[in-house]
N, C-alpha and C positions, 0 to 999 in steps of 0.2 A: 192105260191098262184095259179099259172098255174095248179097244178094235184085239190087241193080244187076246184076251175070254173070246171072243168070237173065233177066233184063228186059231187059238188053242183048241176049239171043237172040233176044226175041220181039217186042218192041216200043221199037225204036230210036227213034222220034220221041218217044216217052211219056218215056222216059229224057232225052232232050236237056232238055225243056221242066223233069223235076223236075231237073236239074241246075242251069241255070237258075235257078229258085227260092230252088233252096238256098246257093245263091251269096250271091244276094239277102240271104239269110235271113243267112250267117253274117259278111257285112259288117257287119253292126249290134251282134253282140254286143262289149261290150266286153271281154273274154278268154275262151280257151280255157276250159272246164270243166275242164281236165287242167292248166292250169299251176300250178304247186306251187315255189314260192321257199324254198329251202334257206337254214337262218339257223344257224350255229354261235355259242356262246355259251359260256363257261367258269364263268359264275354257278349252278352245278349248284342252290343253294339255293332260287334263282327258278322255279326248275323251273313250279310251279303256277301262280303269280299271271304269269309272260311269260304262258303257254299261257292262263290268262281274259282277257288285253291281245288276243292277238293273235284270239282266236273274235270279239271285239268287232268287228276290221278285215273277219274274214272277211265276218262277216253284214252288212256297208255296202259290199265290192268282191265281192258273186258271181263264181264264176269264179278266184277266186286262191288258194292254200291255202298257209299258211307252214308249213314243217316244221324245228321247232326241235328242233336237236341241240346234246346239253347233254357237255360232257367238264371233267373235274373240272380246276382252274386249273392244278395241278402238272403236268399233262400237256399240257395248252392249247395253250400257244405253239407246242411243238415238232411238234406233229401239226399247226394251221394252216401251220405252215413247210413243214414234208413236204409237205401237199398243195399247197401254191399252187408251188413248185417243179416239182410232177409234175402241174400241171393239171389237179388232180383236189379243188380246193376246192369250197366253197362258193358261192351267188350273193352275199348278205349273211356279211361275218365281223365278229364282235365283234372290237375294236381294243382291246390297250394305248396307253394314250395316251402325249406328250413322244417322248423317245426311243427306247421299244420300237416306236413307230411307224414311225418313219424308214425303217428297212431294208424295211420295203413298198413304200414309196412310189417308193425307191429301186430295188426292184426291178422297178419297173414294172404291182405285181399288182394293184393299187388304181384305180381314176378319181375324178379330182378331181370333187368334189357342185355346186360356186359356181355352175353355170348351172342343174343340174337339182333341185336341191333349195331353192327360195327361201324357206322360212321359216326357213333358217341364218341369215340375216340380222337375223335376231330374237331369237339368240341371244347370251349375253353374252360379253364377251371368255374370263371367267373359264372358261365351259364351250370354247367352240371352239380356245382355246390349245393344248389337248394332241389337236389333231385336224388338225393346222394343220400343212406341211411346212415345213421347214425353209430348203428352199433356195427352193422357187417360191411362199410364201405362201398358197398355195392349200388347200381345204380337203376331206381328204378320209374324211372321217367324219363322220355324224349323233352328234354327245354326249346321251349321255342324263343324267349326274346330275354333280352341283357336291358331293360330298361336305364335310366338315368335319369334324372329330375334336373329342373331349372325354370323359367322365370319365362311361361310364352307372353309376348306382347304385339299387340296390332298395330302393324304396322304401318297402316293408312292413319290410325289416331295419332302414334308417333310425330309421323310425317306432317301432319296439321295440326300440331301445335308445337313442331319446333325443336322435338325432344329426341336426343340420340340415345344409344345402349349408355346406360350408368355406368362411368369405369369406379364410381366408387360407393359407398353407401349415404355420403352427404348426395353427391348425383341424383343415387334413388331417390329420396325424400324429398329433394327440391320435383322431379320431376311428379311425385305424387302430390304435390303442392300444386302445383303447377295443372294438373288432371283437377282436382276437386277443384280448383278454381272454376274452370272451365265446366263445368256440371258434369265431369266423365267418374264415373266412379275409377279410381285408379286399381283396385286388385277385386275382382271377384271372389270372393271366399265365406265361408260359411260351415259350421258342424251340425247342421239338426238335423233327426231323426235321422242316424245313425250316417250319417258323414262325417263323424271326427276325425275317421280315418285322414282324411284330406287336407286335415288340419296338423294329421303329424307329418305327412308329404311335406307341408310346407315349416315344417320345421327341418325335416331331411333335404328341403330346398336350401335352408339357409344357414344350417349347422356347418357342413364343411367347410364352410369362407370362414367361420368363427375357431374352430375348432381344430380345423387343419387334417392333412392326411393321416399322419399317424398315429391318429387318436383310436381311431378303433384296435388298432392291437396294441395299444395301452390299456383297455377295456378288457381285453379276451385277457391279457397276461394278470390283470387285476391292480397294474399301475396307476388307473386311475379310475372314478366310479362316477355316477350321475349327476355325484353330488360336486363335481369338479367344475371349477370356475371356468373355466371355458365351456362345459355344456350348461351351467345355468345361464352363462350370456348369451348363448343362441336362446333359450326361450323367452331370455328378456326383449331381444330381437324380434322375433315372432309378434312378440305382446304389442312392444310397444310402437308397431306398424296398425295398432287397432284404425286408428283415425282414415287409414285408406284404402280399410275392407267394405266389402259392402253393406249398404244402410241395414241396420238390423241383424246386423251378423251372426247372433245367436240364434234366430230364426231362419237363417238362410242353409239350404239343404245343399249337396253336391251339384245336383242336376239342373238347382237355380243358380247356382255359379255359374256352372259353365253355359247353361243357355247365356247368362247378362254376358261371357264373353265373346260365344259365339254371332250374338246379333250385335255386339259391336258397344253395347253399353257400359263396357268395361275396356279395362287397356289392357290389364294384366293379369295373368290367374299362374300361380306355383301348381305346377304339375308335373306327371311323369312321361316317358317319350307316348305309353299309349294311349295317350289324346291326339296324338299327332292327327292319326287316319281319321278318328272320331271326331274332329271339327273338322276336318275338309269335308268327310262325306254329308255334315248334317249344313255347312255354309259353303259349297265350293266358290264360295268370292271371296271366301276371308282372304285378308293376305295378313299374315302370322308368320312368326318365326321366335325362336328362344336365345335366349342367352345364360349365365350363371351368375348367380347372386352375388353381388359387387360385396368386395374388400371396404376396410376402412381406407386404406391403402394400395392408390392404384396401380403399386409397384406386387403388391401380393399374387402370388398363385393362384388360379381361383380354381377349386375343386366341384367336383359333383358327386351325389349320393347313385350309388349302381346297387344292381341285386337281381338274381335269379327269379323273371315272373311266376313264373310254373312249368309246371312239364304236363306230359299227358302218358298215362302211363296206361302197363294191359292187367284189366280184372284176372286174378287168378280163378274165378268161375265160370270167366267167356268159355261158348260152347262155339266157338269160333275163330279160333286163336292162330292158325297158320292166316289166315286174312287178316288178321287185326296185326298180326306181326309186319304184314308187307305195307300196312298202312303206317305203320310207325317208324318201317325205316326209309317211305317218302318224307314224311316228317323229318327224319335225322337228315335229308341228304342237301346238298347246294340249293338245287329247282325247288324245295319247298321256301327252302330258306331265303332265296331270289323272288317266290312271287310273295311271302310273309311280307317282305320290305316295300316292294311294290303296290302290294294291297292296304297295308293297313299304316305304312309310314311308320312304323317303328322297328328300332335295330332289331334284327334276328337272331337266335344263339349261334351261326356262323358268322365269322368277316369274310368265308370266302364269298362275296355278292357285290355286284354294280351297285351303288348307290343312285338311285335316277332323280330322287328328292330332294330340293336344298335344303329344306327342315330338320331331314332325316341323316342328310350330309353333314349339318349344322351339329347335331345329336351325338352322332361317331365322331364330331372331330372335341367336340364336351367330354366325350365319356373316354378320351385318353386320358386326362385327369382325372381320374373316378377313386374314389374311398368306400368302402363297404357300407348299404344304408342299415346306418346303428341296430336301429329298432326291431328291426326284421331278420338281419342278417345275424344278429349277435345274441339278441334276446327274445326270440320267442320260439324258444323250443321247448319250454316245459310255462305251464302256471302257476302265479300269476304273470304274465308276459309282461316286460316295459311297456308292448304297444297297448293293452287293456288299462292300465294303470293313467297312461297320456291321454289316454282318447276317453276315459271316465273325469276327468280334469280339465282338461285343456281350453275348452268354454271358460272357465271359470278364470283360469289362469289369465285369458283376454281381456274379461270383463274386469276385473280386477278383483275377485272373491279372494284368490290362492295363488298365495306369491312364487315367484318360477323355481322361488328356495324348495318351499315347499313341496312341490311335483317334483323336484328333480330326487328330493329326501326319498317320495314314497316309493319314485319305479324303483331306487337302487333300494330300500326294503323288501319291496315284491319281490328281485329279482334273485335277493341276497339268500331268499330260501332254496334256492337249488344250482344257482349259478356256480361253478367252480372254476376263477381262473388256470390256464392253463400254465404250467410253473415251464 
């Protein structure tokens, strides 16, 4: 503006004509060189592989720059709440999905995607469920990934000592017999300071082989409740694997799990498909791979727990929402969805994608058996949640304080004050 004031002293017609021009000129571009879409995300681990996703987008929309802010999960939620409260979010925020979603939506900080994002439509029920409101149907979050759970183990420790995939749950026990012997810790696992979560994972590891497929819409219709013999034998399950968790397991955190599986000190850790990319990128020697937690019966079906990770949705107070728009419907399209699988090894909310990973191959060809994961997908859309109730217990339960009678009593208490089966 400093050379136009000098021009404008001297030669006012010459100024008109380049203003003019330039008019011209910046109607054609399709965005600003300055616009920058703010994206918050609590996947701190993705750190690298979002940031090579998103240079991909940049260098096909010149003009847009995404600035990914990364905050570590335990802090997440409550700083997204603060800000969208004080109007001082984000354009794009990464979403819990089911229930923790709701109170957004509800509070109005969200817009619904169904007009402006059309390759939602292409997505599967399974990923758009936990992106989906409650009361208007409507959908307001891009999903990125269809997780599944199951049973990663190393397969060089495998290998040297002998041991094949369990076809049943005698198998498993013998082979975790068979690991302690051996000084290997057989499953990495732990809930302290604030990892229980990881501990109902592996309870949604090993529910479905107990439980069975149809059990979750037993659950929703209100045919069967917590308190039901086949979901307190999955927690008896859980418990009474104490002897092949790791030493001290009531002091052991997520993060020391998974390092004792990543450096090989462990065999086995119950998790979900996004560990996949998170131990290759932090060991790229492991050699790993998953299976699904063995039947009594090696003639059983063997099921896996699935569920909507998140989505990522647009603030309804971005001052930048035709850009945050075009970023979301990279997000909905194949090519995000193609290098998500790529990058980070776990399934995407499309199948239309290459699978180039056997882990990840291993994962999709798991998650055609898949059941809804209980905890998450069923009961936690209002408080007290099942999953708040498990993960204040579930130490206890291991140790042997609170019998799996007991927890199973108090979620289906908790749950019973707002739950309504559906008739």
């Amino acid at each position: 503006m400093s050379m136009l004031s000098i021009h404008r002293r001297t030669a006012l017609g010459l100024i008109g004509g380049l203003a003019a021009a330039c008019a011209g000129i910046l109607t054609t571009l399709p965005a600003r060189a300055d616009s920058t879409v703010t994206l918050w995300s609590w996947r701190t681990e993705d750190e690298a592989a979002m940031r090579r996703i998103f240079d991909v987008f940049e260098k096909n929309n010149q003009g847009i720059k995404v600035d990914i802010q990364f905050t570590p999960d335990a802090d997440y939620q409550n700083r997204l709440s603060t800000a969208l409260r004080g109007g001082r979010g984000p354009d794009i925020a990464q979403l819990k999905a089911y229930g923790e979603l709701q109170p957004f939506i509800e509070g109005g900080y969200l817009d619904a995607l169904d007009d402006s994002v059309a390759e939602l439509k292409n997505m599967p029920d399974a990923a758009l469920g936990g992106a989906r409101g409650r009361a208007d149907g409507k959908l307001y979050g891009v999903p990125y990934s269809v997780p599944m759970m199951g049973v990663f183990y190393n397969e060089d420790i495998f290998s040297a000592q002998g041991i094949e995939i369990p076809k049943t749950y005698k198998d498993f026990v013998a082979a975790c017999e068979k690991l302690k012997a051996a000084g290997i810790t057989p499953i990495a696992n732990g809930g302290a300071n604030g990892s229980a979560w990881e501990l109902e994972i592996g309870v949604g590891v090993i529910g479905p082989t107990i439980y069975g497929p149809g059990f979750y819409d037993e659950m929703m219709s209100g045919k069967a409740t917590f308190e039901d013999p086949r979901y307190v034998a999955a927690l008896k399950r859980f418990a009474e694997l104490k002897p092949y968790y790791s030493d001290g397991f009531a002091g052991i955190d997520y993060t020391t799990a998974t390092q004792q599986f990543i450096g090989g000190k462990a065999a086995m850790f119950f998790g979900g498909s996004f560990e996949n990319g998170s131990f290759k990128s932090q060991n790229p020697k492991l050699k790993f791979s998953i299976f699904p937690f063995p039947a009594d019966d090696a003639s059983t079906k063997l099921y896996t727990s699935a569920f909507s990770d998140g989505s990522y949705g647009l603030v309804s107070e971005s001052q930048n929402k035709e850009a945050a728009t075009r970023v979301l419907n990279f997000m909905a399209s194949t090519e995000f969805a193609q290098l998500f699988a790529d990058e980070l090894g776990w399934p995407p909310a499309r199948t239309d994608v290459t699978v180039k990973d056997p882990v990840l191959a291993k994962m999709m060809e798991m998650s055609k058996n898949s059941t809804p994961y209980l905890t998450l997908v069923g009961f936690r859309w209002q408080t007290p949640t099942a999953s708040s109730v498990m993960q204040s217990e579930i130490i206890d339960m291991v140790e042997g304080n609170v019998a799996p009678e007991k927890l199973a009593a108090d979620m289906q208490a908790a749950v019973a004050t707002w739950f309504k089966p559906k008739q």
